[in-house]
C-alpha positions in Angstrom: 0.0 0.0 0.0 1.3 3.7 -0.9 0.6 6.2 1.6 1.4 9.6 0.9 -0.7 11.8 4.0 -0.4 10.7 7.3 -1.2 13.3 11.1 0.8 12.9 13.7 1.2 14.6 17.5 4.9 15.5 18.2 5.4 16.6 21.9 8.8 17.8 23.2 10.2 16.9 26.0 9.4 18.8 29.3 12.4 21.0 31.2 13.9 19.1 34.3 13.1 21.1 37.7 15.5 22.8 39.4 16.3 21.3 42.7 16.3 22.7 46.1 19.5 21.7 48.3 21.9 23.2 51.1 25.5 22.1 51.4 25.7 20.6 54.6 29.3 18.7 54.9 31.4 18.2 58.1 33.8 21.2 59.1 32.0 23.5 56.3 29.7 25.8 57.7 27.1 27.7 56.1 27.6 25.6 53.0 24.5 27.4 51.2 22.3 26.7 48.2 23.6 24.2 45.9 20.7 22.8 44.5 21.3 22.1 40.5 19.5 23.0 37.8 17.1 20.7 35.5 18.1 19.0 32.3 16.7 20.5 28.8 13.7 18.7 27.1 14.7 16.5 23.8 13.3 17.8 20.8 11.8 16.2 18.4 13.7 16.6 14.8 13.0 15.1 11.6 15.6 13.8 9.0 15.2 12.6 5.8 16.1 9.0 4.8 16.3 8.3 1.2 15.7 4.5 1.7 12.2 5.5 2.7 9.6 6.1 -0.5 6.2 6.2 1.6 4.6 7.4 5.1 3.9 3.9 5.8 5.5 3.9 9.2 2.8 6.6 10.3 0.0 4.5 8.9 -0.7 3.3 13.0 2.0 5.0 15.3 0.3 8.5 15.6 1.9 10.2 18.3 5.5 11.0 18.9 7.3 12.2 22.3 10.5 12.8 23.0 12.7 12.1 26.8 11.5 14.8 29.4 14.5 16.9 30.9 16.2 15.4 34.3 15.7 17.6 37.5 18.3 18.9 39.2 20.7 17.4 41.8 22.2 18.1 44.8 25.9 19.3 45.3 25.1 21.6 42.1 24.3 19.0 39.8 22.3 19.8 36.5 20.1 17.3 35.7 20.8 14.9 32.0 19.3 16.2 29.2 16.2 14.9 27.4 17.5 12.3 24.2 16.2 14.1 21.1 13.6 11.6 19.2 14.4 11.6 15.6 11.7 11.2 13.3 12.9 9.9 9.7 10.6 10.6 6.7 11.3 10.7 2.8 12.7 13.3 0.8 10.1 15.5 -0.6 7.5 15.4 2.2 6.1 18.7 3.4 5.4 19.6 6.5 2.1 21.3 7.1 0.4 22.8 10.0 -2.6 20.8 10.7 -4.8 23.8 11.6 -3.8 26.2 9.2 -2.5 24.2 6.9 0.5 26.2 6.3 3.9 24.7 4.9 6.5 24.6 7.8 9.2 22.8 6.2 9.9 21.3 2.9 11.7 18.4 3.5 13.8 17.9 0.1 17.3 18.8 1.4 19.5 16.9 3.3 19.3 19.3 6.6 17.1 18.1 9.5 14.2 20.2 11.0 13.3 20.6 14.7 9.8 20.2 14.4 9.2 20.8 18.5 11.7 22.2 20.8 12.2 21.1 24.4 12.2 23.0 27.0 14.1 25.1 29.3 15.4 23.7 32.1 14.8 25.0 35.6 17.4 26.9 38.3 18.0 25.1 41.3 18.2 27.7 44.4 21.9 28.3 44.3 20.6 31.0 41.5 18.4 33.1 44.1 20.5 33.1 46.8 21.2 37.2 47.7 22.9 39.3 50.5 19.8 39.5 52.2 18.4 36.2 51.1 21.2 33.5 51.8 19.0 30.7 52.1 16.5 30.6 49.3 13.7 27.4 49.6 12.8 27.9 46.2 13.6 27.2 42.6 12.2 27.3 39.1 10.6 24.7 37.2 11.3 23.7 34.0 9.1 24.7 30.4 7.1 22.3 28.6 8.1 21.8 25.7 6.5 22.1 22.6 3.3 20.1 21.3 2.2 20.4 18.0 -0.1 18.5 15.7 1.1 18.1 12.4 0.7 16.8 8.5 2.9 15.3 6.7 2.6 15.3 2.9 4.7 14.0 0.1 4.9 15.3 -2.6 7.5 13.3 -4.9 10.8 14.7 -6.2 10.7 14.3 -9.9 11.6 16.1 -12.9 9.3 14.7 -15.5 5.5 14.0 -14.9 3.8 11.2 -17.0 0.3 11.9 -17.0 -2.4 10.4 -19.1 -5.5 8.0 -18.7 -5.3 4.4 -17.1 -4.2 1.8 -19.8 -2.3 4.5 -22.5 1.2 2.8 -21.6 2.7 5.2 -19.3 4.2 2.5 -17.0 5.5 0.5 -20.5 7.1 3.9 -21.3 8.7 4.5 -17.6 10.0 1.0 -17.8 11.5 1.1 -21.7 13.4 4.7 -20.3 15.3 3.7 -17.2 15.4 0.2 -15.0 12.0 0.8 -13.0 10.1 -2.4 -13.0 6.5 -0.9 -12.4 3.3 -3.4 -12.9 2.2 -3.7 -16.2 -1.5 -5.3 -17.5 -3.6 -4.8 -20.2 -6.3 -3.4 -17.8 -7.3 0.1 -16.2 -5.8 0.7 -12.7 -2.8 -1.3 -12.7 -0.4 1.3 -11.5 -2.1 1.8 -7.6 1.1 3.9 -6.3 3.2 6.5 -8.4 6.4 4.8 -9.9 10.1 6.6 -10.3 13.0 5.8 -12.6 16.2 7.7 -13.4 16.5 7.9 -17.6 19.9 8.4 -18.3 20.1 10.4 -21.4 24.1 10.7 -22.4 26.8 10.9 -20.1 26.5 13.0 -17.3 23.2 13.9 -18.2 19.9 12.3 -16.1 16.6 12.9 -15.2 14.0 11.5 -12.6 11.0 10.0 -14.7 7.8 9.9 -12.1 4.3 7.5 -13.9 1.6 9.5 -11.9 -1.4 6.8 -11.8 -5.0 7.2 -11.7 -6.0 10.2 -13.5 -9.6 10.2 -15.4 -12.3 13.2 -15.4 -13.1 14.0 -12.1 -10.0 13.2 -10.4 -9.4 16.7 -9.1 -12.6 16.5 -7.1 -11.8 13.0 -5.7 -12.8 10.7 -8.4 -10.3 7.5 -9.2 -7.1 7.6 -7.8 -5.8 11.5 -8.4 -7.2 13.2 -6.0 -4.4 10.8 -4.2 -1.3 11.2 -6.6 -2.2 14.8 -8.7 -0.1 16.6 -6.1 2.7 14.4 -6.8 2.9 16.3 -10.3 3.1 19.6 -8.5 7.0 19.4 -8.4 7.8 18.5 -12.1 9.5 20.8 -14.3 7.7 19.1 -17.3 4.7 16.8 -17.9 5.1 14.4 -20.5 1.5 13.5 -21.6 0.8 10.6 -23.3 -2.4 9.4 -25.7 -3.6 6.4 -26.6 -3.8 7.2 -30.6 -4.2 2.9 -31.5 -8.7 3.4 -31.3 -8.2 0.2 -29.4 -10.6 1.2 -27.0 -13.0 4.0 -28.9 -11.5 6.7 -27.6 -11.0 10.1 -29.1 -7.3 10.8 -28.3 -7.9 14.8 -28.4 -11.5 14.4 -26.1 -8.6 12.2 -23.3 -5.7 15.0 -23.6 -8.3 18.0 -22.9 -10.0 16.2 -19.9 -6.4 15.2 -18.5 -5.7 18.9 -18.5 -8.8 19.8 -17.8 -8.4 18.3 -14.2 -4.7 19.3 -14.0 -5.9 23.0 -14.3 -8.5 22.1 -11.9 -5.9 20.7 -9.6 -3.6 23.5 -9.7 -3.5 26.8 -11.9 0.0 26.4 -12.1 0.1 23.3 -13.6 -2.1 24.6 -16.8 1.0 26.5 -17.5 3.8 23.8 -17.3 5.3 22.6 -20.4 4.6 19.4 -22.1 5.4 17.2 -24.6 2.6 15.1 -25.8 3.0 11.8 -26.7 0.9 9.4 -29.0 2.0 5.9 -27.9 0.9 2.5 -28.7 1.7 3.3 -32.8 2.5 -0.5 -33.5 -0.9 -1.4 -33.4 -2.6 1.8 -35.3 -4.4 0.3 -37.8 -6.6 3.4 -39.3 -4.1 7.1 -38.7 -6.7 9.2 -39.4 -7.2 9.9 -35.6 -3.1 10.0 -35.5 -2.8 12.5 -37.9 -6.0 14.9 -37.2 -4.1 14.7 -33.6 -0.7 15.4 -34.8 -2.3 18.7 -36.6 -4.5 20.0 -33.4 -1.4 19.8 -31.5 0.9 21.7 -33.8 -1.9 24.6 -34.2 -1.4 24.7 -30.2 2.1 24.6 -30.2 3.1 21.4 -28.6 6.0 19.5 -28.8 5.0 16.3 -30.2 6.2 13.0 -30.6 4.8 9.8 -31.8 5.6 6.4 -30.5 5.6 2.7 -29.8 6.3 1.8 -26.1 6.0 -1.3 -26.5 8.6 -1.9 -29.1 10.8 1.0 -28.2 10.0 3.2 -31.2 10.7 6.5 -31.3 11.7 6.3 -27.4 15.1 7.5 -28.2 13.8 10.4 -29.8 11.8 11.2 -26.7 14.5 11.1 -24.3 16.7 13.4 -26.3 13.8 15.8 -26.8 13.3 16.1 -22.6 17.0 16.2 -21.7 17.0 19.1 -24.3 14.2 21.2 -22.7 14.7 20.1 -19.2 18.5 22.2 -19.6 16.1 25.4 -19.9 13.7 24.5 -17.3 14.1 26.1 -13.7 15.0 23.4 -11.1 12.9 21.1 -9.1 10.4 23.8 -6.8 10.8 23.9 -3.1 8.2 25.1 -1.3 8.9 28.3 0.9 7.7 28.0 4.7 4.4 29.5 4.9 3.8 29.0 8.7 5.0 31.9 11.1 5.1 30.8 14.3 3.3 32.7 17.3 6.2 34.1 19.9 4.4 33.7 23.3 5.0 37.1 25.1 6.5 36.6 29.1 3.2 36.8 31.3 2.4 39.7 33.0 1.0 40.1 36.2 -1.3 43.1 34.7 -3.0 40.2 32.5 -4.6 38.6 35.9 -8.0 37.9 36.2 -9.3 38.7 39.7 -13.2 37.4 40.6 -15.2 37.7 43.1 -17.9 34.7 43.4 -20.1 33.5 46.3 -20.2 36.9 47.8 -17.0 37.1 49.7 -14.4 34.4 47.2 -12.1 36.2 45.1 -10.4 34.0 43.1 -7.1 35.4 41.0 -5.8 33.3 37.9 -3.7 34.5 35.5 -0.6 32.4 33.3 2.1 34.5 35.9 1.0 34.0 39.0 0.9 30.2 37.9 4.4 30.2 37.1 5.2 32.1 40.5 3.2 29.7 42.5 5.8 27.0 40.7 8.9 28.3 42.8 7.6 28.7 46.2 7.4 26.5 49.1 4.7 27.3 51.0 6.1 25.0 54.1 9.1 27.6 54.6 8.4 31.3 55.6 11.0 32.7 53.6 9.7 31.3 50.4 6.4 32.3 51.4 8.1 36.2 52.2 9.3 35.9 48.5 5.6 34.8 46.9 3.9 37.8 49.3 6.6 40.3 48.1 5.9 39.6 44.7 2.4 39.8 44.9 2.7 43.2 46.6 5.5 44.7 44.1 3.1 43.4 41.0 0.0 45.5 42.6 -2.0 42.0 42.8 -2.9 43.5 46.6 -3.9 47.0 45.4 -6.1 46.1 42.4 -7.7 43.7 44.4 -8.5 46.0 47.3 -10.0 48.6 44.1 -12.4 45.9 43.5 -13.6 46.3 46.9 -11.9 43.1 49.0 -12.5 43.0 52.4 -10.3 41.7 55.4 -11.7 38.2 55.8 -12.5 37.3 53.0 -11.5 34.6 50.8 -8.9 34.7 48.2 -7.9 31.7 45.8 -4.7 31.4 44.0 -4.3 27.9 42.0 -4.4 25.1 44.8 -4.0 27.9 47.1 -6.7 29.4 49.7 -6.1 31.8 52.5 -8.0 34.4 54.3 -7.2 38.2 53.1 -5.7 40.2 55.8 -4.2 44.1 55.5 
C-alpha cells in the first residue's frame, strides 16, 4: 500500500526542575544553596532517509514524544538532558500545520528540521541566593516543551510527470526509459502507487521519470485515484502527456488530452501553465491514422512539442528522451516550497493580564498564566519562600487592584491550589 498523508502529534520533552538543596558537609559551615539546575527537554527533529519512499511507518504510530529533561541534583548537579527523538521521513515530504494548513518545512534537502523544541530547564536555588536572602527554599521549574499537531505530505521529487488516462502505456514507457520495474497489464488501474526511474540520457546527463497513476475526469474533485497522486505532479519541471492514438478502446485521443488537463488545471492553476510534450503511444498497433494525424495537426496549431511512438517496441523512445534532456537544460529546477507557517512568539506573562473574581459573595479568586508560574517556585512550608511569593504579589500591585475591587479583610482569596484568608 502507498501512503502519501499521514497526522501525527509530536510533543517535546518537558524541562527538568530545578532542585532545592543546602550544602551541609562536616567542618564546612554555612555551605548554602547548591541545588542544581534541571536538564533540557529532547526535541523532536525530523531527518530525511532516502531508503524510505512512503509514510507507511505513520499509517498506526500517531503520536510522537521525545525524553523529558532530568531535574536537578544536589551538590550543584544539572540534571541529564532529554534524548532528542528523531523522526525519519522521505525526501520530498512537506510539513504542514494541521490547523492552518500552512507549509512549515519542505523536507527535500538533506538538513534536518526541529519540528518541537524542548524546554528550558529550571534553576536550582543556588541562583536566588542574595545578600539578604542566603538561604533561598525555592527554585524554578522547567518549560514544557513544545506540542504540536502536524501533517505530513509527500509530494514526490521528480523532474518529468507522465500523466495520461489508465491503460495508455505510461508505465510501458517508464519501464522502456530507465530500469523501474512498475506493474504492467492490459487493464485500467494497474499502477495503484506512483512509480520513479532515473532515464539516463548521455553521459553525465539524467533525469528522474515519475508514472503519476490514476488520472480520469473528475479526479481533481476525488474521483479514481488522483485526487491521491495529482499533487505528486506539483513538483515537475515538465509533464510528458501521453495518448492512446491505437482506437483500441474507442476513444478520441484529443477528447482524453483536454479532460487530463482539464483536471490538472483544476488541480492547480500552475500546472495549466507547465510545459509538455505530448505523446501518441501505442503506434504499433494503429491500424486506421486518421485519428493519428487529425491529432498530430491540433497539436501543432497549439504549439506542442509532439512525438509519436511505440512503447511497447521502443519506437521512437530514443527520440523522446533526447527531446526532454533538451528542454529540461532550460527549465528552472525542481520547486521547493517556501515556509508558509510563522510561528506565534508567546509574550512573558504579565501580572497586569490577571484575572481577579469575586464569586459566592465574599471568594475572590485570581488566575492569570504569571502567578501560575510564581506559585511554581515557592514552598509554601518555609516562611521565607512564602516572604518571597507575598513580596511579589505586593511589588506586581495584585494587593492593590484587588482591594479597588472592593476586598474585604476576611474574605476569601484563591490562587491555583492555594486558599487563605485576606488580611491588610
Amino acid at each position: 500500500m502507498f501512503v502519501d498523508k499521514a497526522t501525527i502529534k509530536v510533543q517535546a520533552g518537558n524541562g527538568g526542575n530545578g532542585a532545592i538543596s543546602f550544602r551541609r558537609e562536616k567542618y564546612v559551615p554555612a555551605g548554602g544553596p547548591d541545588g542544581g539546575d534541571g536538564g533540557r527537554g529532547g526535541s523532536v527533529i525530523l531527518q530525511v532517509d532516502d531508503h524510505m519512499s512512503t509514510l507507511m511507518d505513520f499509517r498506526y504510530k500517531r503520536k510522537y514524544v521525545a525524553e523529558v529533561g532530568v531535574d536537578g541534583g544536589d551538590k550543584r548537579c544539572s540534571g541529564r538532558d532529554g534524548q532528542n527523538l528523531i523522526i525519519r521521513v522521505p525526501r520530498g515530504t512537506l510539513v504542514r500545520d494541521e490547523a492552518t494548513g500552512a507549509i512549515i518545512k519542505d523536507m527535500s534537502s538533506g538538513e534536518s528540521f526541529v519540528v518541537a523544541k524542548g524546554g528550558r530547564g529550571g534553576w536550582g536555588n543556588q541562583h536566588f541566593a542574595t545578600p539578604t536572602r542566603q538561604v533561598p527554599r525555592f527554585a524554578k521549574n522547567g518549560t514544557p516543551g513544545e506540542v504540536r499537531t502536524i501533517v505530513l505530505e509527500l509530494k514526490l521529487l521528480a523532474d518529468v510527470g507522465l500523466v495520461g488516462f489508465p491503460n495508455v502505456g505510461k508505465s510501458t514507457l517508464l519501464s522502456v526509459m530507465s530500469r523501474a520495474q512498475p506493474k504492467i497489464a492490459n487493464y485500467h488501474f494497474t499502477t495503484l502507487f506512483p512509480n520513479l526511474g532515473v532515464v539516463f540520457a548521455r553521459d553525465e546527463v539524467s533525469f528522474v521519470l515519475a508514472d503519476i497513476p490514476g488520472l480520469i475526469e473528475g479526479a481533481s474533485e476525488g474521483a479514481g485515484l488522483g485526487h491521491d497522486f495529482l499533487r505528486h505532479v506539483d513538483r515537475c519541471r515538465l509533464i510528458v502527456h501521453v495518448v492512446d492514438v491505437s482506437g483500441s478502446e474507442g476513444r478520441d485521443p484529443l477528447e482524453d488530452f483536454e479532460t487530463i488537463n482539464a483536471e490538472l488545471a483544476a488541480y492547480s492553476p500552475l500546472l495549466a501553465e507547465r510545459p509538455q510534450i505530448v505523446v501518441a503511444n501505442k503506434l504499433d498497433i494503429v491500424q486506421d491514422d486518421t485519428h493519428l494525424e487529425a491529432f498530430r495537426a491540433e497539436m501543432a496549431r497549439r504549439g506542442f512539442p509532439f512525438l509519436a511512438l511505440s512503447a511497447a517496441t521502443h519506437q521512437g523512445v530514443g527520440d523522446l528522451i533526447s527531446l526532454i534532456a533538451e528542454m529540461l537544460q532550460d527549465l528552472p529546477p525542481v520547486i521547493v516550497y517556501e515556509p508558509e507557517y510563522i510561528p506565534v512568539e508567546e509574550a512573558p506573562a504579565t501580572p497586569e493580564e490577571l484575572t481577579i473574581k469575586l464569586v459566592d459573595g465574599d471568594t475572590w479568586v485570581v488566575e492569570g498564566k504569571w502567578l501560575d508560574q510564581l506559585i511554581d517556585r515557592v514552598n509554601f512550608s518555609d516562611h521565607e519562600s512564602l516572604m518571597f511569593f507575598e513580596r511579589n504579589l505586593e511589588q506586581a500591585g495584585v494587593y492593590a487592584r484587588m482591594e479597588e475591587l472592593g476586598v474585604a479583610e476576611g474574605d476569601t482569596v484563591v490562587m491555583g491550589s492555594l486558599e487563605f484568608e485576606y488580611r491588610k
